[in-house]
LOTOR-21561 format. One record per atom (N, C-alpha, C): residue in one letter; atom name; x, y, z. Coordinates in nm, 4 decimals. Each point is the difference from the previous one (the first is absolute). Example, Ala and Ser with C-alpha at 12.3 -4.5 7.8 and 13.67 -1.06 7.14 Angstrom:
2
   residu   atome         xx         yy         zz
        A       N     1.3190    -0.5690     0.7800
        A      CA    -0.0890     0.1190     0.0000
        A       C     0.0900     0.1200     0.0000
        S       N    -0.0350     0.1050    -0.0720
        S      CA     0.0820     0.1190     0.0060
        S       C    -0.0770     0.1090     0.0730
***
This chain:
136
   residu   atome         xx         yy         zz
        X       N     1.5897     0.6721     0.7234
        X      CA    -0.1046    -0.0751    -0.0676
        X       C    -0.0819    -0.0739     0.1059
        X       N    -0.1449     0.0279    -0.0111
        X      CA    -0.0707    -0.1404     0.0754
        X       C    -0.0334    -0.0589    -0.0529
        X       N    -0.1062    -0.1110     0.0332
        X      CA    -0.0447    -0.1353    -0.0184
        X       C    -0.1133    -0.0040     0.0705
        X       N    -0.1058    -0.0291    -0.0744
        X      CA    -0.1867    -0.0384     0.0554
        X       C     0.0411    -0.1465    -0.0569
        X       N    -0.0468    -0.1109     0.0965
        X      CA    -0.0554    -0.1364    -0.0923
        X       C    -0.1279    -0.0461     0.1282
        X       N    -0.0344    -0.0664    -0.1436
        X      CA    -0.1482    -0.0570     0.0776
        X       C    -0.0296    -0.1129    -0.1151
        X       N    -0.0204    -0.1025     0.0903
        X      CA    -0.0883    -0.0988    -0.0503
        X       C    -0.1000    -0.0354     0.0381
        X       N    -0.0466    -0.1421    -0.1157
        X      CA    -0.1155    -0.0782     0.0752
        X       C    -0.0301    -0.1017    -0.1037
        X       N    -0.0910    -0.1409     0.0562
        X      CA    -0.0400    -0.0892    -0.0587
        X       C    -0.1179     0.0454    -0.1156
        X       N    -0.0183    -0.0205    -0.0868
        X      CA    -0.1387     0.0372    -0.0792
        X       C    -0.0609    -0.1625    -0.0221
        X       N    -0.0901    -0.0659     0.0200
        X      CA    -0.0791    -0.0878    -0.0507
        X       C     0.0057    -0.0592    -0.1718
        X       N     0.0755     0.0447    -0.0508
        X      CA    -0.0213    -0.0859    -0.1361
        X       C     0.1410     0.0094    -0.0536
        X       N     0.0136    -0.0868    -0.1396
        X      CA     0.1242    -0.0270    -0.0595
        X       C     0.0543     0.1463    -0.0477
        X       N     0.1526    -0.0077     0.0065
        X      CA     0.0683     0.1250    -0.0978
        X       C    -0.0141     0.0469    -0.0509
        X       N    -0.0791    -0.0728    -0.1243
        X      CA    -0.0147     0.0878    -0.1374
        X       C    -0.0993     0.0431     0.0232
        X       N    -0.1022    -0.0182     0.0882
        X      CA    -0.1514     0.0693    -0.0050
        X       C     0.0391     0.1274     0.0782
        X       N     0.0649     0.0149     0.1058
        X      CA     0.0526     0.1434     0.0572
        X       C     0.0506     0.0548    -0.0805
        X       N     0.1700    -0.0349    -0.0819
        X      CA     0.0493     0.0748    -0.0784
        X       C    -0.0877     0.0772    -0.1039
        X       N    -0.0671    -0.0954    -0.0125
        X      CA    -0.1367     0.0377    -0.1318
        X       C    -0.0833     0.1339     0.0454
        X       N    -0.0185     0.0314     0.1125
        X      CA    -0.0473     0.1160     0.0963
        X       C     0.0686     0.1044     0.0246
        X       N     0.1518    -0.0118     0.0269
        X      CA     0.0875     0.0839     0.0659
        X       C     0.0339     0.0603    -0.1810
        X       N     0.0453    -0.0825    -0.0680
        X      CA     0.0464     0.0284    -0.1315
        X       C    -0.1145     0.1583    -0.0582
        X       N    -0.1328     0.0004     0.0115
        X      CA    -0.0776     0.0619    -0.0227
        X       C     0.0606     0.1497     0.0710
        X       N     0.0880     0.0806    -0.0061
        X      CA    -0.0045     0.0851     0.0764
        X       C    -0.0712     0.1225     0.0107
        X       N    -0.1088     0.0294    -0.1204
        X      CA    -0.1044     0.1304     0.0222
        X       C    -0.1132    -0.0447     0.0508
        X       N     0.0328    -0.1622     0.0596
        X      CA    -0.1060    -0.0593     0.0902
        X       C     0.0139     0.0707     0.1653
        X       N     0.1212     0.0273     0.0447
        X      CA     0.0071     0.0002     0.1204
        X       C    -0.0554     0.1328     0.0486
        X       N    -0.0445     0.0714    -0.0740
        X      CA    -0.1312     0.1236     0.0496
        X       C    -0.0689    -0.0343     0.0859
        X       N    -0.0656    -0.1748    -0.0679
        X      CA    -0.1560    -0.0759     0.0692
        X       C     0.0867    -0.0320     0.1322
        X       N     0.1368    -0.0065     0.0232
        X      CA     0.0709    -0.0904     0.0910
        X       C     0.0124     0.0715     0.1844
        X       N    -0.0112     0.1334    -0.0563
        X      CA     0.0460     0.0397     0.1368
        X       C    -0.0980     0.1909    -0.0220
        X       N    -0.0151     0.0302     0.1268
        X      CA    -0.0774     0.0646     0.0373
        X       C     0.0995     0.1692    -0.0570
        X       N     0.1347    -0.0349     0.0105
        X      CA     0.0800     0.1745    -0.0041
        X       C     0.0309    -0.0243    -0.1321
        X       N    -0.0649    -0.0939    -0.1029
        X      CA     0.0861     0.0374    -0.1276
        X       C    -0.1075     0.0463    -0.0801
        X       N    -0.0066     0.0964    -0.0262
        X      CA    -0.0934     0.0756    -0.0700
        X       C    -0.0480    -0.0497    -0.1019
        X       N     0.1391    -0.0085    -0.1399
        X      CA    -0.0269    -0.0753    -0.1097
        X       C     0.1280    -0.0058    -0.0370
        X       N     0.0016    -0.0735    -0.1203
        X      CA     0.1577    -0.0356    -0.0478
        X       C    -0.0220     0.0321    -0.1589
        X       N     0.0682     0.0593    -0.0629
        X      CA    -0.0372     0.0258    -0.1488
        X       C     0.1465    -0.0999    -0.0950
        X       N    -0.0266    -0.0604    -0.1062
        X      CA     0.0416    -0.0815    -0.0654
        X       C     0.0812     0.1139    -0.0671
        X       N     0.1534     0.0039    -0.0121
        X      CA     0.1042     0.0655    -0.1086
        X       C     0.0597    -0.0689    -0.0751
        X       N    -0.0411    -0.1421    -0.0658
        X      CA     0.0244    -0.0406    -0.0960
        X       C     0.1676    -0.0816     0.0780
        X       N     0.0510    -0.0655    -0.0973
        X      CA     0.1156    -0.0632     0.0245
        X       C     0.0734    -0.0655     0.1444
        X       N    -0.1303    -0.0624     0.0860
        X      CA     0.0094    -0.0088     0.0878
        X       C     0.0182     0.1078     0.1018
        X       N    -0.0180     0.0679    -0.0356
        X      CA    -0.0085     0.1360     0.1248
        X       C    -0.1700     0.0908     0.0798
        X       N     0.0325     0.0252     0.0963
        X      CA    -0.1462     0.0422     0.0515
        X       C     0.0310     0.1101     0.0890
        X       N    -0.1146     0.1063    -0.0617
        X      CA     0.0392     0.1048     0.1420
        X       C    -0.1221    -0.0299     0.1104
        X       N     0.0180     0.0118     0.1448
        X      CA    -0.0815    -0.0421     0.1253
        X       C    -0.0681     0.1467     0.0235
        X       N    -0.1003    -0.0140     0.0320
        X      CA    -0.0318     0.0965     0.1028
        X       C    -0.0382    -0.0489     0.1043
        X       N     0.0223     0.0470     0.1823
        X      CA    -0.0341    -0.0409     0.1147
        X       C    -0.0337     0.1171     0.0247
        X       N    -0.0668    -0.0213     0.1203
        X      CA    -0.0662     0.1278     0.0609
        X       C     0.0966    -0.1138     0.1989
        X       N     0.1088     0.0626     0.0119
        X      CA     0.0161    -0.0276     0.1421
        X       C     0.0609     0.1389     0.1365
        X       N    -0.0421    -0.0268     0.0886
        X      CA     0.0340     0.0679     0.1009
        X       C    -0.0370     0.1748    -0.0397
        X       N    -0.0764    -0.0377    -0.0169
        X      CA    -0.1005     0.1216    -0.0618
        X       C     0.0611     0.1454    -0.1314
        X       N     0.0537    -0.1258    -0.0951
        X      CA     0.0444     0.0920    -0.0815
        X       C    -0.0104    -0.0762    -0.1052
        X       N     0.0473     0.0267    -0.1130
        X      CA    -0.0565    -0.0815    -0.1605
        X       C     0.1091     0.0110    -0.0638
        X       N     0.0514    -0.1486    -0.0240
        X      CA     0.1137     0.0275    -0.0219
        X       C     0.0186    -0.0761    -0.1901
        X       N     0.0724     0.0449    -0.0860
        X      CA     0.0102    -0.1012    -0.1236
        X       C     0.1475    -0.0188    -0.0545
        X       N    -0.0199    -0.1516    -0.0316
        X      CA     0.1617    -0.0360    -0.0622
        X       C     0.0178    -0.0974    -0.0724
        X       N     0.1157    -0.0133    -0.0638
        X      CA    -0.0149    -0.0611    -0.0938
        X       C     0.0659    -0.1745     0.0089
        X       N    -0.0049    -0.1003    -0.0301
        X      CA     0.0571    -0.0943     0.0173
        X       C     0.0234    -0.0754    -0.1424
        X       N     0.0924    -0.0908    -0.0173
        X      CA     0.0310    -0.0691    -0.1003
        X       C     0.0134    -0.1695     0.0823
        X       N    -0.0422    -0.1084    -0.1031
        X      CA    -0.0213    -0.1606     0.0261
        X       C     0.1775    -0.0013    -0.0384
        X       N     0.0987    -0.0669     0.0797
        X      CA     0.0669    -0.0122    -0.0043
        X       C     0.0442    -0.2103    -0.0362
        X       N    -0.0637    -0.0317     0.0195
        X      CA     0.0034    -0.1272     0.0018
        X       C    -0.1438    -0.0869     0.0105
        X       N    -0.0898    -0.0388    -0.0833
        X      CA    -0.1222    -0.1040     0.0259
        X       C     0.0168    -0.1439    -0.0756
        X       N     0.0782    -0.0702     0.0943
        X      CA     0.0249    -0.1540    -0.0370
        X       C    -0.1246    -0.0809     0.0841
        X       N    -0.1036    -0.0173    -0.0649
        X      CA    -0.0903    -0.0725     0.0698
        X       C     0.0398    -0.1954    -0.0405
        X       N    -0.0702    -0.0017     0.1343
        X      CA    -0.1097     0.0390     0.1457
        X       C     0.1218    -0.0069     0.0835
        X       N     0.1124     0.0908     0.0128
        X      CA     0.0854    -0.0258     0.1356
        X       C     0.0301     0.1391     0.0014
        X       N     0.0496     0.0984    -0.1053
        X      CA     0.0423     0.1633     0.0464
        X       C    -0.0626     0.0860    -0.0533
        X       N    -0.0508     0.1188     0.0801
        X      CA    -0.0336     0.1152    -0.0748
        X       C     0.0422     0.1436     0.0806
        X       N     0.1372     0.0541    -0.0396
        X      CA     0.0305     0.1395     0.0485
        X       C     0.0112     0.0828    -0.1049
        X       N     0.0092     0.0600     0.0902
        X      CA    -0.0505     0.2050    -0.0908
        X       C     0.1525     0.0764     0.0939
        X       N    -0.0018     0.1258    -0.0726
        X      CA     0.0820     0.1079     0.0373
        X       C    -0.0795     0.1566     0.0027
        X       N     0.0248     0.0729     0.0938
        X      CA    -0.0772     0.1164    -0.0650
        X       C     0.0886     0.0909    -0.0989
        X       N    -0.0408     0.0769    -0.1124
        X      CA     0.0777     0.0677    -0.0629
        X       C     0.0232     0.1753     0.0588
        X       N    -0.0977     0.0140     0.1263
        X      CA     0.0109     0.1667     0.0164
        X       C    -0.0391    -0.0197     0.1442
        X       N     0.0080     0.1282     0.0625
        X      CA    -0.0504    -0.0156     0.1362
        X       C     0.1091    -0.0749     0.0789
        X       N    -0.0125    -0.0452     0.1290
        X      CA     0.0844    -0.0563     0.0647
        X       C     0.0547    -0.1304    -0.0431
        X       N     0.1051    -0.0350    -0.0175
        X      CA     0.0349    -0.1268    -0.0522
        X       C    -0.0376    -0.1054     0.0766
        X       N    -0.0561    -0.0630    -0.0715
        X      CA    -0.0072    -0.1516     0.0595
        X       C    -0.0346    -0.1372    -0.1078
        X       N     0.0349    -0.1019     0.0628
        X      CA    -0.0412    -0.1153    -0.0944
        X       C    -0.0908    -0.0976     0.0817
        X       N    -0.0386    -0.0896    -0.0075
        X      CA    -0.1302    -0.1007     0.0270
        X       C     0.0410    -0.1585    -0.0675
        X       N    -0.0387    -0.0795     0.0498
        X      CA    -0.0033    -0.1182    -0.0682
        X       C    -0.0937    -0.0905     0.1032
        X       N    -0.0975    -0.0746    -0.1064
        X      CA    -0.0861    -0.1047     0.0520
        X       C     0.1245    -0.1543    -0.0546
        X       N     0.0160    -0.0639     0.0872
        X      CA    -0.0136    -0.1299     0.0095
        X       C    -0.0734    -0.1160     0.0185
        X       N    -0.0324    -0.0995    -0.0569
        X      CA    -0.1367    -0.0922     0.0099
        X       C     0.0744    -0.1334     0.0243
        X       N     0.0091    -0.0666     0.0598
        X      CA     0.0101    -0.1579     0.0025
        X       C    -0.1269    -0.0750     0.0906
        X       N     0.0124    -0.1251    -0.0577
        X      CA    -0.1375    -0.0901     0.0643
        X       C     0.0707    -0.0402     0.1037
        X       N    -0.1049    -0.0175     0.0996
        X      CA    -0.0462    -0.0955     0.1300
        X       C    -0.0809    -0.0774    -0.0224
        X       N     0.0463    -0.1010     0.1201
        X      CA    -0.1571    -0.0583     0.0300
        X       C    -0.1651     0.0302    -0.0215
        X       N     0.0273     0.1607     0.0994
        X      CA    -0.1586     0.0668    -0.0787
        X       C    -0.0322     0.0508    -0.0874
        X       N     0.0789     0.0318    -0.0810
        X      CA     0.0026     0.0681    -0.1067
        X       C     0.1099     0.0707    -0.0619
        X       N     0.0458     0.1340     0.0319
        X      CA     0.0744     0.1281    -0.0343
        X       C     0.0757     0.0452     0.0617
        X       N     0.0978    -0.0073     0.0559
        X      CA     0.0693     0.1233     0.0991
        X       C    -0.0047     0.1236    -0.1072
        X       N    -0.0233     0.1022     0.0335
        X      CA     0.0249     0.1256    -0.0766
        X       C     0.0718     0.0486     0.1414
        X       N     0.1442     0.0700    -0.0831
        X      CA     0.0809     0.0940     0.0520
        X       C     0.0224     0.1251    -0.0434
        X       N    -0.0221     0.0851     0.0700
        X      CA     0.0545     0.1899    -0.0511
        X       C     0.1264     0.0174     0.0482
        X       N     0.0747     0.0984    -0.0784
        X      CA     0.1038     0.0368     0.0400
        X       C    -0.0144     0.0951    -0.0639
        X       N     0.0352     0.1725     0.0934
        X      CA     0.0043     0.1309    -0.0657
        X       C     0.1061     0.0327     0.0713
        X       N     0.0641     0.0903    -0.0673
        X      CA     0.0975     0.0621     0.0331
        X       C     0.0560     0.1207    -0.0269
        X       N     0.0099     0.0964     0.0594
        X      CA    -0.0364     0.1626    -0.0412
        X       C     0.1164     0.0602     0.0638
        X       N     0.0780     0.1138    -0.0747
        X      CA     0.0986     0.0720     0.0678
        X       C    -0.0295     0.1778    -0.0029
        X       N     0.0020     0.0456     0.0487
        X      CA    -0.0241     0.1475     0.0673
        X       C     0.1444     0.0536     0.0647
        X       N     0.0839     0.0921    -0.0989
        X      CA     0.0808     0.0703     0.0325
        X       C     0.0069     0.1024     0.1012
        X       N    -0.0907     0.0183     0.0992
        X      CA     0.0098     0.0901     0.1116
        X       C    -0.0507    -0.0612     0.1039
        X       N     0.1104    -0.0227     0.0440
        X      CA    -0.0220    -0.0874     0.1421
        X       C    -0.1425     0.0194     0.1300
        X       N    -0.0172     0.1953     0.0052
        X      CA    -0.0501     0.0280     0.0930
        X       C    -0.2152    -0.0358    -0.0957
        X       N     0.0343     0.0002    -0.1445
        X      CA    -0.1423    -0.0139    -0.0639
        X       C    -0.0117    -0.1868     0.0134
        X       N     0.1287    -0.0444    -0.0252
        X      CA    -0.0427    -0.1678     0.0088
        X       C    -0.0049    -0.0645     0.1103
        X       N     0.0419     0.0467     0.1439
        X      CA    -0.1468    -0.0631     0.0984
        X       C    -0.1089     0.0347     0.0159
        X       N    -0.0245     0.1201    -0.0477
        X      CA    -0.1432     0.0299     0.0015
        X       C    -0.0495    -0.0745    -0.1081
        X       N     0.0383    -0.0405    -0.1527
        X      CA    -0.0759    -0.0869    -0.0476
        X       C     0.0101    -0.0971     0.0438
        X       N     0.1093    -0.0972     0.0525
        X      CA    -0.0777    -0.1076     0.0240
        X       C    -0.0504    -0.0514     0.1588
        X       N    -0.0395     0.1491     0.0917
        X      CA    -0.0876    -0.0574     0.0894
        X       C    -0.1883     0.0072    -0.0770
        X       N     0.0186     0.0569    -0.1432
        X      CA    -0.1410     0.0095    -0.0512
        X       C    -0.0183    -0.1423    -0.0857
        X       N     0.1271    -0.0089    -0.0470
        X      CA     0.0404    -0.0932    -0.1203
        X       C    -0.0200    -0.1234     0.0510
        X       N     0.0661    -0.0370     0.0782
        X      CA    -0.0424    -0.1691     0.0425
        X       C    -0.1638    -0.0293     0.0368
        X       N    -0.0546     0.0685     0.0695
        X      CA    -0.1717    -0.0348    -0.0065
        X       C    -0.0954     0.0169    -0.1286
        X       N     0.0603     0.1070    -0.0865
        X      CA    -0.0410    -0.0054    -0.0843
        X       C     0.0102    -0.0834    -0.1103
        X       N     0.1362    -0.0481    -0.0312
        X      CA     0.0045    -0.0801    -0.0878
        X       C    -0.0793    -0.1528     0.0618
        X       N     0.0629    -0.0405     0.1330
        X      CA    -0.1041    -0.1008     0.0091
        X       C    -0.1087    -0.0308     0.0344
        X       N    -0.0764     0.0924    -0.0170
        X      CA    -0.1660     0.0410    -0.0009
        X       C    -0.0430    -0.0062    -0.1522
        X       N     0.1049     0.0117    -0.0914
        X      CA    -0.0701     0.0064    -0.1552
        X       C     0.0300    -0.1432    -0.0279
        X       N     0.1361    -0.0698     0.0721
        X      CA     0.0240    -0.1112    -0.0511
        X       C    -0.0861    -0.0990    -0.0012
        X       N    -0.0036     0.0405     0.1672
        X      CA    -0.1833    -0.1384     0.0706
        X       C    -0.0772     0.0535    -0.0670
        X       N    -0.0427     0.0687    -0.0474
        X      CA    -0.1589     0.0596    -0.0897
        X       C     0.0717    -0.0554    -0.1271
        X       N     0.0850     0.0276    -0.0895
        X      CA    -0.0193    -0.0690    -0.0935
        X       C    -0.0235    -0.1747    -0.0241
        X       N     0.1375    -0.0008     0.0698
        X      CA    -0.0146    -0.2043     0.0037
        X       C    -0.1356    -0.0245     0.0784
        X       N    -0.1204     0.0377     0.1242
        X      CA    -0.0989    -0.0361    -0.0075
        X       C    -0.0854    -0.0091    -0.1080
        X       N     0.0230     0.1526    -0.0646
        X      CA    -0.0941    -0.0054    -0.1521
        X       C    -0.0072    -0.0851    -0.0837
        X       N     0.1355    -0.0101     0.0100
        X      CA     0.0501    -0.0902    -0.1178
        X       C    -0.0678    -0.1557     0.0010
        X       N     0.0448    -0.0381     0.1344
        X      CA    -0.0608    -0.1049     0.0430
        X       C    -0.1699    -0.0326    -0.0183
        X       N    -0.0345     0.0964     0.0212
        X      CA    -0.1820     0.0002     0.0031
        X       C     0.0019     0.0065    -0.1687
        X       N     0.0657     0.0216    -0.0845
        X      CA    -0.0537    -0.0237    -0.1665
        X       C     0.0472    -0.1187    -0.0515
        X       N     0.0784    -0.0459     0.0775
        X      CA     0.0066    -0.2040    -0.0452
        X       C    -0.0941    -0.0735     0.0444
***
């Protein structure tokens, strides 16, 4: 199993991020490789990305949204993995924390994902939480 985390401060209170992140067929506008996200009802969403020059789609389920402090997902197909945003206040505002975590049963395919996997995920992360940031 690995582990991507990435944080960062956002400028305003909890609930106004959670209020953002919670939106999840928002995060299309959020980052440049997510194509679109289509709504499946019952908290679930399938993604499309377009990364490392291939197009990829999957499905995820909201596993937990206790606002303004948690919001993780699981995917239901495709490579397993789960996600969780954490929110607590600072001084400036927000810490927002990621935590993903993905397992790949073939050793010789899972360093090759994650010498792609770690830049990528935190290239969507900083593009989203900037986005995010610029709509408060």
């Amino acid at each position: 199993m690995a582990t991507i985390e990435h944080s960062a401060i956002l400028k305003a209170p909890p609930d106004r991020v959670f209020a953002l992140l919670e939106r999840v067929e928002d995060f299309a506008d959020y980052s440049d490789l997510i194509q679109a996200i289509e709504p499946l009802g019952q908290d679930r969403y399938r993604w499309h990305v377009h990364a490392v020059g291939m197009d990829w789609s999957f499905d995820v389920a909201i596993t937990e949204a206790r606002a303004p402090e948690v919001l993780a997902w699981e995917s239901l197909d495709g490579v397993h993995n789960e996600g969780c945003y954490r929110l607590r206040p600072v001084d400036e505002g927000t810490e927002v924390s990621l935590t993903l975590t993905y397992t790949i049963r073939n050793r010789l395919l899972e360093k090759a994902v994650n010498r792609a996997a770690r830049p990528l995920v935190g290239k969507v992360s900083r593009q989203i939480l900037e986005r995010v940031e610029a709509r408060l």
